[in-house]
N, C-alpha and C positions, 0 to 999 in steps of 0.2 A: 611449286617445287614438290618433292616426293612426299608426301606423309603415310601414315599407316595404311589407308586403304591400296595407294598405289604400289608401297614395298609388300606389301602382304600378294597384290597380284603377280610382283611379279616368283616370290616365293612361289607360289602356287603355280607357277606356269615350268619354274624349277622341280619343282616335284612332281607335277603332270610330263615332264618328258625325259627328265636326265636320271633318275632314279636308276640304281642298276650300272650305269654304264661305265665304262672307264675311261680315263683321259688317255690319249695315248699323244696329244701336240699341248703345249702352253704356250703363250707370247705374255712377257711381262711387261708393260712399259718400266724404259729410265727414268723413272720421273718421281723422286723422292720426296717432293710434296704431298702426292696422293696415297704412293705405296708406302707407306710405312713401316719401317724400325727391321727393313731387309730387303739387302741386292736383291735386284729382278731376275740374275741368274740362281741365287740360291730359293727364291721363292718356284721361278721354274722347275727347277730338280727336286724339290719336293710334293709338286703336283703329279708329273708324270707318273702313269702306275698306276694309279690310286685309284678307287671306284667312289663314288658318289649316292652315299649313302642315305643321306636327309638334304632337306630345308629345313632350318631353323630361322624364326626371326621374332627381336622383343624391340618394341616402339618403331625404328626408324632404321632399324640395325638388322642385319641378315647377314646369315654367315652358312657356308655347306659342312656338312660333318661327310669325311672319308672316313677310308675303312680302317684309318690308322692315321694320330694326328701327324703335323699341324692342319688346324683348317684353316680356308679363307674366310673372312671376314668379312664386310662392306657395311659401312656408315657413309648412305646415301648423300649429305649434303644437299646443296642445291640443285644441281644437276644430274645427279645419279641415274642409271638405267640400265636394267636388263633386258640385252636383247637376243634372243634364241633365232638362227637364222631360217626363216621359212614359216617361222613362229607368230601369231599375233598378241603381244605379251601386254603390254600397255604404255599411250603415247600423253605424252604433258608438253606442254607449248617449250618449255625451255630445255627440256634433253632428245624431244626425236630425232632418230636417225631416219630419214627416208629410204625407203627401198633401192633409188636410183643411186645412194652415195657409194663410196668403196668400203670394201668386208673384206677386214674389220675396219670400222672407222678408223679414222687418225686419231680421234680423242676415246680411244680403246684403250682400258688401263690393265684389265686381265679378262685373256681371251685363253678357251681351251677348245679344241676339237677331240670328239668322243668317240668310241669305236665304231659306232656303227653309224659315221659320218656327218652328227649334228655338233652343230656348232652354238656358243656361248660365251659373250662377248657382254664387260662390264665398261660404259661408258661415262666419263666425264667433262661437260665442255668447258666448264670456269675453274675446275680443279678444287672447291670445295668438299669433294667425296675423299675419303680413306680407305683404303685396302689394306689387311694385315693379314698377315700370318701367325693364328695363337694357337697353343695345344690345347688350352679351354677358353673360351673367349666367355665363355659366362663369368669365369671366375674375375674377367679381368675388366679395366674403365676402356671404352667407356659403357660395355652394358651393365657391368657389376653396380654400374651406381643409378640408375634408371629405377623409376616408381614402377607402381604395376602398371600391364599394359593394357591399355582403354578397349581393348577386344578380347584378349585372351583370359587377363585377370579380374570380371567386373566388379565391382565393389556393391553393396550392400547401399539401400539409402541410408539407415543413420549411421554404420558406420562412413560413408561421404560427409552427411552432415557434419558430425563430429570434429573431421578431418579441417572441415572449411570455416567450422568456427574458431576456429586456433589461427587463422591467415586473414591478418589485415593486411591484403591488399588488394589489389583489383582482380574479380573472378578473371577476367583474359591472362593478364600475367600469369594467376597463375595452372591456366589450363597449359600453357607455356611451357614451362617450367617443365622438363622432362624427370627431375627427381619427384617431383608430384604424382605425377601422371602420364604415359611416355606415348608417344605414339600422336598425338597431338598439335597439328602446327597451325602455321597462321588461318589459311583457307577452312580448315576444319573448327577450328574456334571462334569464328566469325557465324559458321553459318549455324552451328550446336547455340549460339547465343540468342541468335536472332532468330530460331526455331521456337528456343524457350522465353522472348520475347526478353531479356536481361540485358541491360547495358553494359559494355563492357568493361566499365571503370566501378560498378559496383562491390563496393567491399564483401568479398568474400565472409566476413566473418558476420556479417549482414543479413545474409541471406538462410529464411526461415528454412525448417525439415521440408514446407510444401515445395518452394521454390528449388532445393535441393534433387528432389528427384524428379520434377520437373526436366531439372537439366542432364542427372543421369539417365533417364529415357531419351533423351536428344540425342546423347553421346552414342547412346547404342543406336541408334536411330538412322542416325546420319553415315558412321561408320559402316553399320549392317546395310546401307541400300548404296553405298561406292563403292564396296566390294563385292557387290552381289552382280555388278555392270561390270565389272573389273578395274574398277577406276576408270571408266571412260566418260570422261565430261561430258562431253556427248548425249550420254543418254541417262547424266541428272535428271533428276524433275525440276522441271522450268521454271517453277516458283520460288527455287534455291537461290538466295539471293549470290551464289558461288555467280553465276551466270552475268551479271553487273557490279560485280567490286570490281573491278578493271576500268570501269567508262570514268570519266572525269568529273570532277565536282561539279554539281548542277545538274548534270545532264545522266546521272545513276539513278534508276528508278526502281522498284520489286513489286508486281502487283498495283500499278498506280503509286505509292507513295515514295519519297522524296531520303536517297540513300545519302548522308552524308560519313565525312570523312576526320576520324582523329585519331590519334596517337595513344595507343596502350599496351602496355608489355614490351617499349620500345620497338612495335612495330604499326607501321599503317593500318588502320581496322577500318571494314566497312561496318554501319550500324544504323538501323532506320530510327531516328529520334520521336515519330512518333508512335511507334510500337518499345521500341526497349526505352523505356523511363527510370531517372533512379530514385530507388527508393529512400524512406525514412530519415534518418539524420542528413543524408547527404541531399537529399531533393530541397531539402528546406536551406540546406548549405548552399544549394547552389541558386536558390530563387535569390536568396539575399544579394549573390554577387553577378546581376544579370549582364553588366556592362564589360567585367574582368571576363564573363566567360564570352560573350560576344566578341570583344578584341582578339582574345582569342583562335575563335573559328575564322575570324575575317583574317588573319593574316595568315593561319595554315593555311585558306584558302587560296591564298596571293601564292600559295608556293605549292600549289597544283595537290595541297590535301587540306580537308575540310568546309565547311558550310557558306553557304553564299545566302545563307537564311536573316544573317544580319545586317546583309549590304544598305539595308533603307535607312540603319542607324548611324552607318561611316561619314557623310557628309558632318553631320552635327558634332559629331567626334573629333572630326580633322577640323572645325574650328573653334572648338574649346581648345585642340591643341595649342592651334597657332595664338589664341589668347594669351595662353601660359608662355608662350615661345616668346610673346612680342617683348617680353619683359626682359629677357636673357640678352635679346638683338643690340640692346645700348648696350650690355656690358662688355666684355671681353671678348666673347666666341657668338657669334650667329649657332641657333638652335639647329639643330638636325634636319634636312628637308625644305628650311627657311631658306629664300634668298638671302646672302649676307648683304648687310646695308652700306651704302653706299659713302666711301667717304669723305668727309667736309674736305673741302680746298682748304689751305690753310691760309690765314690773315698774311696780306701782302706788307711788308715791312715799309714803314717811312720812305725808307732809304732808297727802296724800288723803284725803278721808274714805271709808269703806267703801259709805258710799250710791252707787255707781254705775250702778247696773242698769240705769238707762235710755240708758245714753251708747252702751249698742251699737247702739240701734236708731233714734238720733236724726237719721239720716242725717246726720252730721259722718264726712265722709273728712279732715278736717282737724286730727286729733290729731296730736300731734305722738308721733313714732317715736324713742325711748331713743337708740338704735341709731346714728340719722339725725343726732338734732336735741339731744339729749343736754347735748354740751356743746359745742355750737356759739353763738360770741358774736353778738346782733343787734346790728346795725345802724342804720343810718340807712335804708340803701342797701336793706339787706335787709328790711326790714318792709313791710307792705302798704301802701298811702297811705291816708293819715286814722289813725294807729296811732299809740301814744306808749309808751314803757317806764318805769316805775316806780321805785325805787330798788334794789327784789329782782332786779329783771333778767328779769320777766313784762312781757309783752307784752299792751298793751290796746288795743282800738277807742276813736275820742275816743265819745263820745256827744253825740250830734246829733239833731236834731227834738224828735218831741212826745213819742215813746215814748223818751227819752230816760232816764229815772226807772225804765222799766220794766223797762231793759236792764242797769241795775246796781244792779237790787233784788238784795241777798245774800238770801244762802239760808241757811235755817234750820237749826242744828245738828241732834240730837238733845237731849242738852241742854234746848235752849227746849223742844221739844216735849213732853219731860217736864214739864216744870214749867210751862206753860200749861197741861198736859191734866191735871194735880195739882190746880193752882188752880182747875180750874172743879170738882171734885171735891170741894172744902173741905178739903183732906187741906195737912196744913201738912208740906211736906219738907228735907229740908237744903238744895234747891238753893234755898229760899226765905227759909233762915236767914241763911246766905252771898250773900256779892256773885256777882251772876253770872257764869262764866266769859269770858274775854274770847278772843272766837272768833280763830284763825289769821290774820292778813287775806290772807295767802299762798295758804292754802286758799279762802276767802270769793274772791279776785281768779280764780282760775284757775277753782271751778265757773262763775261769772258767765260768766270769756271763753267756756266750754263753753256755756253755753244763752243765750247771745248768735249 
């Protein structure tokens, strides 16, 4: 996205051709997310006319001064670009326009034509960028509240130091931090770190006078040789690790060594671990917690940011988990990740008959659970509607319609079956001699509720 080097190029590509000349077409877009705090036709009627007097810009911010206010404005955002038609101003992966699109693009948010037919066109594709119209834009937020700016304003080393020992928090955050220090974003504080070998989570207020200007020479460093190319990535020097923070964890390298990936200033940092090391209290804070910071990287890792340096340790880890896990499995919940465990059949009652076999597969998830339901009293409240209970304390469906007969046909002991399949045999047996036994109706009531 645009930082200092790339908005300062295209300032300069502003003052290199429009100086002098006057607007005599504006196009506003309608689009009051970007344009800010005024109608597109009154920001129009205020352009026309006017001549184009400067480029101005502090941190990330550029604005043109006319020959009489209001000016415009632009806080680049994400997508921000200047594009001068005919012009070769400067191209970033996520705002160019190609030469073959239409002019003015569609994501054109303030475009002017100038008298002597060049053209100036302010683009935004995600709509992150702001356009305003102020009579002083210095005086106002958001430049009014911005640090000095890492090109224009350098700072002194101990007045830096100074500065940095007052901030306990991580030198990235707060190269960040545009009231700190403006002009500065993620791509450019990645690679000013890892020039001055500093990890990015080192405490600022940590960091000695030597280490200090160490890193204010980076700053001017790195900014003075991207805009000296005009911001064209391109023609970094190759050993900029700018060139591989894009490749995936694992496979990011700079010079042979091994770029890993983590989270600082609330943003994705690229940083070679073993070039930027941290120092003094926190190096020894963080030896002691080698396994917390390993877990860690292994799961920024799993989500496409950070280290794949402790993958050899994840096996041993995922089974001191399931250790800790196994103990949770009998209680209430299966542990996270765990297969939940499988559960007991409950104990077949006296009263049962042993014919069961088919009641596993009869898709009935509605057995009642020992465990659950055991010796729990129904209801009124609690039974299904249309249900009635018996004098045993079974639970029946009324029976209703036609198949009403068919629902509380009992079922056959064993018993009858013998002694029906005797009788067709001619074979005369005891159960033929004797009264028939007189079936459970306990049993008889509960397979019914089942094949009901």
């Amino acid at each position: 996205m645009p930082e200092l080097p790339e908005v300062e190029a295209a300032r300069r590509a502003i003052e290199e051709h429009c100086l002098g000349k006057k607007i005599v077409k504006s196009i506003i877009a309608d689009d009051s997310k970007v344009v800010d705090g005024v109608s597109h036709k009154d920001f129009e009627a205020s352009l026309n006319g006017k001549t184009i007097v400067a480029a101005h810009r502090k941190g990330k911010n550029m604005w043109l001064q006319l020959n009489s206010p209001p000016f415009p404005s632009f806080q680049f955002g994400m997508t921000g670009a200047i594009y001068i038609k005919g012009v070769a101003v400067t191209k970033y992966k996520r705002s160019s326009v190609k030469d073959t699109d239409e002019w003015p693009s569609k994501y054109s948010k303030f475009f002017v034509e100038l008298n002597d037919g060049l053209e100036v066109s302010f683009t935004d594709k995600r709509r992150f960028a702001r356009v305003r119209l102020l009579d002083n834009p210095v005086a106002v937020p958001p430049i009014s509240e911005l640090g000095p700016d890492a090109l224009l304003e350098p700072m002194a080393v101990d007045e830096f130091h100074k500065l940095l020992s007052k901030k306990n928090l991580g030198i990235k955050a707060l190269l960040l931090d545009q009231g700190f220090i403006s002009g500065i974003g993620n791509w450019v504080a990645d690679e000013v770190l890892y020039q001055a070998k500093i990890h990015p989570l080192q405490s600022a207020s940590s960091m000695s006078i030597e280490v200090c200007g160490t890193l204010l020479n980076c700053i001017n460093e790195v900014i003075g040789k991207a805009i000296e190319v005009g911001a064209d990535s391109n023609q970094f020097p190759s050993n900029w690790i700018f060139h591989f923070r894009e490749k995936k964890p694992g496979k990011a390298f700079v010079d042979g060594k091994k770029i890993e990936f983590i989270n600082a200033g609330g943003r994705t940092t690229a940083y070679v671990p073993e070039l930027q090391k941290l120092r003094g209290a926190q190096a020894a804070k963080e030896a002691s917690k080698p396994q917390k910071s390993s877990a860690k990287n292994t799961k920024n890792s799993k989500k496409g940011v950070g280290s794949d340096d402790n993958d050899d340790d994840e096996p041993e880890r995922e089974e001191d988990a399931k250790t800790r896990k196994s103990k949770v499995i009998g209680g209430k919940k299966a542990a996270r990740g765990t297969n939940a465990p499988v559960k007991a059949k409950p104990k077949k009652s006296p009263n049962v008959a042993d014919d069961d076999s088919n009641d596993d597969n009869d898709g009935d998830d509605g057995d009642e659970d020992p465990k659950k339901n055991g010796n729990k009293k129904l209801t009124a409240r609690s039974m299904p509607k249309g249900s009635y209970k018996d004098d045993s304390g079974i639970e029946f469906k009324k029976d209703t319609g036609k198949n009403s007969a068919r629902k509380r046909k009992p079922v056959e002991s064993d018993d009858d079956k013998n002694y029906d399949g005797n009788q067709k045999n001619g074979k005369e047996t005891k159960a033929q001699k004797a009264p028939k036994e007189k079936v459970d109706t306990s049993q008889t009531r509960r397979l019914t509720r089942k094949k009901v």
